[in-house]
OpenMM code with the backbone's topology and positions (N, CA, C; nanometers):
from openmm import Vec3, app, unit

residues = "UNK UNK UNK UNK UNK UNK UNK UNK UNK UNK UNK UNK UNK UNK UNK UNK UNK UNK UNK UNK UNK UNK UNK UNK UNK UNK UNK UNK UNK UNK UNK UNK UNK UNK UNK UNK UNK UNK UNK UNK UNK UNK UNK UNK UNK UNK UNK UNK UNK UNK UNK UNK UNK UNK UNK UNK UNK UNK UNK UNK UNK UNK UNK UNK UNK UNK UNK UNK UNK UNK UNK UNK UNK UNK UNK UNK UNK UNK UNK UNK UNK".split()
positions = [
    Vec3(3.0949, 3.4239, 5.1611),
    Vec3(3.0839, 3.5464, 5.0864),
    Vec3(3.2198, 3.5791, 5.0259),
    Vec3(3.2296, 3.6412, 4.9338),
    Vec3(3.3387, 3.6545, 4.8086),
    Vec3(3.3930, 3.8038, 4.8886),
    Vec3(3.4974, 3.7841, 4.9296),
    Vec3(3.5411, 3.9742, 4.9582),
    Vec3(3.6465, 3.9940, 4.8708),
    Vec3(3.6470, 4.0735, 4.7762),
    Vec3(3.7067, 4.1246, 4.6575),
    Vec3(3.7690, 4.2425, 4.7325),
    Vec3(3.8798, 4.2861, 4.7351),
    Vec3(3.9019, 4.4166, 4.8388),
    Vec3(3.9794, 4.4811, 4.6917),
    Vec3(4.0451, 4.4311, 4.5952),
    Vec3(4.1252, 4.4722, 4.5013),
    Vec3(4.0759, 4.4280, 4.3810),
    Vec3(4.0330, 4.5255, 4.2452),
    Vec3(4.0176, 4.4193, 4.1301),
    Vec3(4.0117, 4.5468, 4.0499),
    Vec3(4.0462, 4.5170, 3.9404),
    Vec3(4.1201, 4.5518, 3.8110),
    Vec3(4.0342, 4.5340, 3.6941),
    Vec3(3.9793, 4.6408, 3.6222),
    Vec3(3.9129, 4.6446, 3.5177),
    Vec3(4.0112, 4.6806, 3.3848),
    Vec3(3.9611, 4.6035, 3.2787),
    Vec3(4.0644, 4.6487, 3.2013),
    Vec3(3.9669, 4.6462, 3.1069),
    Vec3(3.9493, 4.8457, 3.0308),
    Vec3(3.8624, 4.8609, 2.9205),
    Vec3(3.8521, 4.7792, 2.7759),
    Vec3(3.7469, 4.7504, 2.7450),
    Vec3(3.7223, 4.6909, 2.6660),
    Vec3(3.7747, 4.6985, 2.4999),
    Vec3(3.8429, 4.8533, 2.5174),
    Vec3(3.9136, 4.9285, 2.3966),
    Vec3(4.0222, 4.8784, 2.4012),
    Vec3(4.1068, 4.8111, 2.5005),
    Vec3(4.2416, 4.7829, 2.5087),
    Vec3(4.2404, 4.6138, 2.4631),
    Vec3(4.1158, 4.5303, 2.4731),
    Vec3(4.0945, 4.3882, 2.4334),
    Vec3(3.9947, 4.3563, 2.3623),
    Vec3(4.0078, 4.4603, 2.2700),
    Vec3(3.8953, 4.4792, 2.1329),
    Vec3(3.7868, 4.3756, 2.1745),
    Vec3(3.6926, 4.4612, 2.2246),
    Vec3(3.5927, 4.4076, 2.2688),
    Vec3(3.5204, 4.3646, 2.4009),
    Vec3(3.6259, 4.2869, 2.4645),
    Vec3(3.5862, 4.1644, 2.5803),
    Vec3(3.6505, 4.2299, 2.7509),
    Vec3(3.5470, 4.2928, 2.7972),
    Vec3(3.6287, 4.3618, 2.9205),
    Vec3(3.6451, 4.2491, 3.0110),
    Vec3(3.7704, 4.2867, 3.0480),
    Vec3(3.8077, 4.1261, 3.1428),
    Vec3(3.8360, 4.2462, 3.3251),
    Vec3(3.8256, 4.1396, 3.3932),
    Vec3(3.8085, 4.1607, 3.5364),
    Vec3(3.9232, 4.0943, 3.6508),
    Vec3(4.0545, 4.1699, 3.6946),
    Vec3(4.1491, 4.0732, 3.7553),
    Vec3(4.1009, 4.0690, 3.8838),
    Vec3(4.1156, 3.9463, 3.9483),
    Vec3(4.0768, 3.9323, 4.1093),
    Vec3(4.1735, 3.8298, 4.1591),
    Vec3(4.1843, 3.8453, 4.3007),
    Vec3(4.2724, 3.7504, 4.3576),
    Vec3(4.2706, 3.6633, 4.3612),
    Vec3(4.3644, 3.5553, 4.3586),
    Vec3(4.3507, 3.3968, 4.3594),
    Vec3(4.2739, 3.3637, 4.4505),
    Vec3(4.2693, 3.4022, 4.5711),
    Vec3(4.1769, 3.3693, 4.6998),
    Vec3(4.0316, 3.3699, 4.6338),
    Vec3(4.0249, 3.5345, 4.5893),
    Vec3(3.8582, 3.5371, 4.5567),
    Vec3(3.8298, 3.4720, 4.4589),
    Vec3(3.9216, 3.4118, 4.3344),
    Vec3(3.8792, 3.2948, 4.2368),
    Vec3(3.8681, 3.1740, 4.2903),
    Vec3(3.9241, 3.1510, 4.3934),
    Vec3(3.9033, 3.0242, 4.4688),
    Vec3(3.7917, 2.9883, 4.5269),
    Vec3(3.7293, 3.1238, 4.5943),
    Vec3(3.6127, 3.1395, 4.6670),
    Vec3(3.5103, 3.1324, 4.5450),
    Vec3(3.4919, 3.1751, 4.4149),
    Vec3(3.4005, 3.1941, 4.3324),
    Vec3(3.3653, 3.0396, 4.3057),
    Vec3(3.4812, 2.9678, 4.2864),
    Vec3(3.4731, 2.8272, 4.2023),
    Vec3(3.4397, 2.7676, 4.3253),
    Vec3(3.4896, 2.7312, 4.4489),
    Vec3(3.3945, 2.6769, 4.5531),
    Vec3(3.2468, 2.7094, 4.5795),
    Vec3(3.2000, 2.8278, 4.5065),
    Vec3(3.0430, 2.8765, 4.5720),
    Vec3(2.9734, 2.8184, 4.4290),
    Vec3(3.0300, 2.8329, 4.3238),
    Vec3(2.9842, 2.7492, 4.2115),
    Vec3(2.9861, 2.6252, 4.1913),
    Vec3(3.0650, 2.5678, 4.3280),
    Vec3(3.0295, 2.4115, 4.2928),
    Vec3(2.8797, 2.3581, 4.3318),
    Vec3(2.8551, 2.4936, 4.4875),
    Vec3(2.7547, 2.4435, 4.5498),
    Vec3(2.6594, 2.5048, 4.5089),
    Vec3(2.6242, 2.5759, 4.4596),
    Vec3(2.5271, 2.6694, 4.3766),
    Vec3(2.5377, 2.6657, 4.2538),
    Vec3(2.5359, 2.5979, 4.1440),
    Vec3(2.5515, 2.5487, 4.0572),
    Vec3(2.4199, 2.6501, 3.9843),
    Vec3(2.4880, 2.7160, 3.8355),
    Vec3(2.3855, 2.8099, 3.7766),
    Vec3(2.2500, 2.7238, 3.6719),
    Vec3(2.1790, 2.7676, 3.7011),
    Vec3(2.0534, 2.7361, 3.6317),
    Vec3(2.0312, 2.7961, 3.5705),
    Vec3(2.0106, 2.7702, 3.3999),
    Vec3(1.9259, 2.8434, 3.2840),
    Vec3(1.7541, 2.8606, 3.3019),
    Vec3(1.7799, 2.9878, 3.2801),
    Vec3(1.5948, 3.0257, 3.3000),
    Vec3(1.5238, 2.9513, 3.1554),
    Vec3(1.4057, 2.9352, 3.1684),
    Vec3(1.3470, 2.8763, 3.0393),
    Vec3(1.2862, 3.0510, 2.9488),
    Vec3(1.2587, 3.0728, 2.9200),
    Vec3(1.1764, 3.1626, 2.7801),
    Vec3(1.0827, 3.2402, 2.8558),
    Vec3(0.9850, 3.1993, 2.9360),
    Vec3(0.8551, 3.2401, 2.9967),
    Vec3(0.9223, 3.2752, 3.1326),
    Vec3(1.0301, 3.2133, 3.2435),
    Vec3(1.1034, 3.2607, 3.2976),
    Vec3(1.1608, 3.4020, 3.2935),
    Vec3(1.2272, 3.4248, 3.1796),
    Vec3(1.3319, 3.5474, 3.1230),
    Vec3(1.2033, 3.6339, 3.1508),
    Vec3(1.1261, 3.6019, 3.0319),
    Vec3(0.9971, 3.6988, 3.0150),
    Vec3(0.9894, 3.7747, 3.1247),
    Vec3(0.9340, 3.6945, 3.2707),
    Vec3(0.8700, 3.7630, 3.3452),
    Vec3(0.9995, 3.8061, 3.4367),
    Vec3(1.1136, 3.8072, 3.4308),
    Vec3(1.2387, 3.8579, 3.5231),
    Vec3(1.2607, 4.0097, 3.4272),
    Vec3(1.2855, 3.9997, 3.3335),
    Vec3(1.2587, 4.1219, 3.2352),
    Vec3(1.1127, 4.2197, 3.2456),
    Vec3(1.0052, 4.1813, 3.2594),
    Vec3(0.8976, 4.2648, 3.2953),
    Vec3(0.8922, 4.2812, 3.4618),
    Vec3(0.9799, 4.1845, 3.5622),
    Vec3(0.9992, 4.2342, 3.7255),
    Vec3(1.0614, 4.3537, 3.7047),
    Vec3(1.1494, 4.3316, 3.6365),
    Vec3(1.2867, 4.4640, 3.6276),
    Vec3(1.2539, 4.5688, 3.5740),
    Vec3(1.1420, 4.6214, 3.4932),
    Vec3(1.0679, 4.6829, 3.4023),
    Vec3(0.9903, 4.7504, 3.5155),
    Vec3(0.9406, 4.6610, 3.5768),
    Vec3(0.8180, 4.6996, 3.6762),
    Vec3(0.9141, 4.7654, 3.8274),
    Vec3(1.0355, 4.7231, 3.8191),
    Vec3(1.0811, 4.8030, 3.9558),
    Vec3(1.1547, 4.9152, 3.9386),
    Vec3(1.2026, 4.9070, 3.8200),
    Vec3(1.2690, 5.0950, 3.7714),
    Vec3(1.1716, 5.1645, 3.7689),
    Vec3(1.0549, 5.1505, 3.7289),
    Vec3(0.9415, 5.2020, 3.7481),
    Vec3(0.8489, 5.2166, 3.8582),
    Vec3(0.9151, 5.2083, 3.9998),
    Vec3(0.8996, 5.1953, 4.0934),
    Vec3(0.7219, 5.1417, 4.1525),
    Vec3(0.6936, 5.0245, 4.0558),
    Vec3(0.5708, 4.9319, 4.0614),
    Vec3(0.5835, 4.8209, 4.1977),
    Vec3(0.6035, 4.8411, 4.2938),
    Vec3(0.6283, 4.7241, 4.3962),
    Vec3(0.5899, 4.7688, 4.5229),
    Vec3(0.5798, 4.6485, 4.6270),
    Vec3(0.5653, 4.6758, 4.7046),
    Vec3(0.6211, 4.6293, 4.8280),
    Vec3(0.7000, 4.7162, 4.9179),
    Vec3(0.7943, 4.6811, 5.0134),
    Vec3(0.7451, 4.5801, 5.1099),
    Vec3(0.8276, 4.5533, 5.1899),
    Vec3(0.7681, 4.4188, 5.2590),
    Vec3(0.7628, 4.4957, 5.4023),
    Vec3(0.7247, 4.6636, 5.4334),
    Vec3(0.7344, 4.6885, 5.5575),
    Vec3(0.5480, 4.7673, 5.4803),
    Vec3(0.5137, 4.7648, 5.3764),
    Vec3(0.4087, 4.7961, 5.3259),
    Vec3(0.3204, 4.6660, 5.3451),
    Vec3(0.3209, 4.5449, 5.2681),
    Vec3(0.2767, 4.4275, 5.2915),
    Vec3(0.2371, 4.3476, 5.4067),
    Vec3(0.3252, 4.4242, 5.4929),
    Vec3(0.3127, 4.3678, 5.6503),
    Vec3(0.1992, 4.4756, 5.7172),
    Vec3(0.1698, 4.6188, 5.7137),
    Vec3(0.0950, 4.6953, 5.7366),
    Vec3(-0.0314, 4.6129, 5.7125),
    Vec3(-0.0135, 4.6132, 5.5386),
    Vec3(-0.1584, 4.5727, 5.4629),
    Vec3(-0.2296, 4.4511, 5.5497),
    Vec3(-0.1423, 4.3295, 5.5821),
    Vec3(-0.2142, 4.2792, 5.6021),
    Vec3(-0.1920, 4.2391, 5.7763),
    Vec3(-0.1702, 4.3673, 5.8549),
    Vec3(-0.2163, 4.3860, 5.9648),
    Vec3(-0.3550, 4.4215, 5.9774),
    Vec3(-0.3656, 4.5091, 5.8933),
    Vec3(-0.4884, 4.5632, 5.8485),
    Vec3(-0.5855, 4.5049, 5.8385),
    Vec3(-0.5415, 4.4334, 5.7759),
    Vec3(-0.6604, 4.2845, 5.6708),
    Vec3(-0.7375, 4.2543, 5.8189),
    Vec3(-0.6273, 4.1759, 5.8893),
    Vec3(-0.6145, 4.0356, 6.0070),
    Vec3(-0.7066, 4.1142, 6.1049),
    Vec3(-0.6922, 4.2637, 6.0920),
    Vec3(-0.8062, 4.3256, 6.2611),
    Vec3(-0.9339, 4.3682, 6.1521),
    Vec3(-0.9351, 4.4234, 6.0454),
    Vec3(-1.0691, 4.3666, 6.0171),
    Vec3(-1.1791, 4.2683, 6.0057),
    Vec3(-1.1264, 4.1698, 5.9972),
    Vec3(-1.1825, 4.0507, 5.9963),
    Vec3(-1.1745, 3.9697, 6.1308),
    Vec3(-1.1301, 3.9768, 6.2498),
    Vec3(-1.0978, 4.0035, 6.3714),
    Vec3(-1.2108, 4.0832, 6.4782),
] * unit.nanometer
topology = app.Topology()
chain = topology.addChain("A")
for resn in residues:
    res = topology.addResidue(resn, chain)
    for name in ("N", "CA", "C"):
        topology.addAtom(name, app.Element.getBySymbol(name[0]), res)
């Protein structure tokens, strides 16, 4: 895990445009080691789609917790039981 205890924002008005982020050599060290092993994957089109309508659907508080899900299908398991 990355522990950032110190880091430095520098507004985007001061580097016309591009807000940059200072962090410690340690925690850049730690970033580029977790990116060797976790290596980022591009979502495809139909991917995005549906990560954009998850995110849509959970500000909108459309979901369902996993202490709800576990009820439900306690439920289920002694009806049919």
């Amino acid at each position: 895990m990355i522990n950032i205890m110190n880091t430095i924002t520098i507004p985007r008005k001061v580097t016309k445009g591009e807000e940059l982020i200072i962090i410690s050599r340690k925690a850049y060290d730690e970033y580029l080691r977790l990116r060797k092993s976790a290596p980022v994957v591009k979502m495809s089109s139909a991917e995005k789609s549906d990560w954009e309508k998850a995110k849509k659907e959970y500000q909108q508080e459309k979901y369902v917790t996993l202490d709800d899900l576990e009820r439900d299908l306690e439920i289920a398991h002694k009806r049919k039981g």
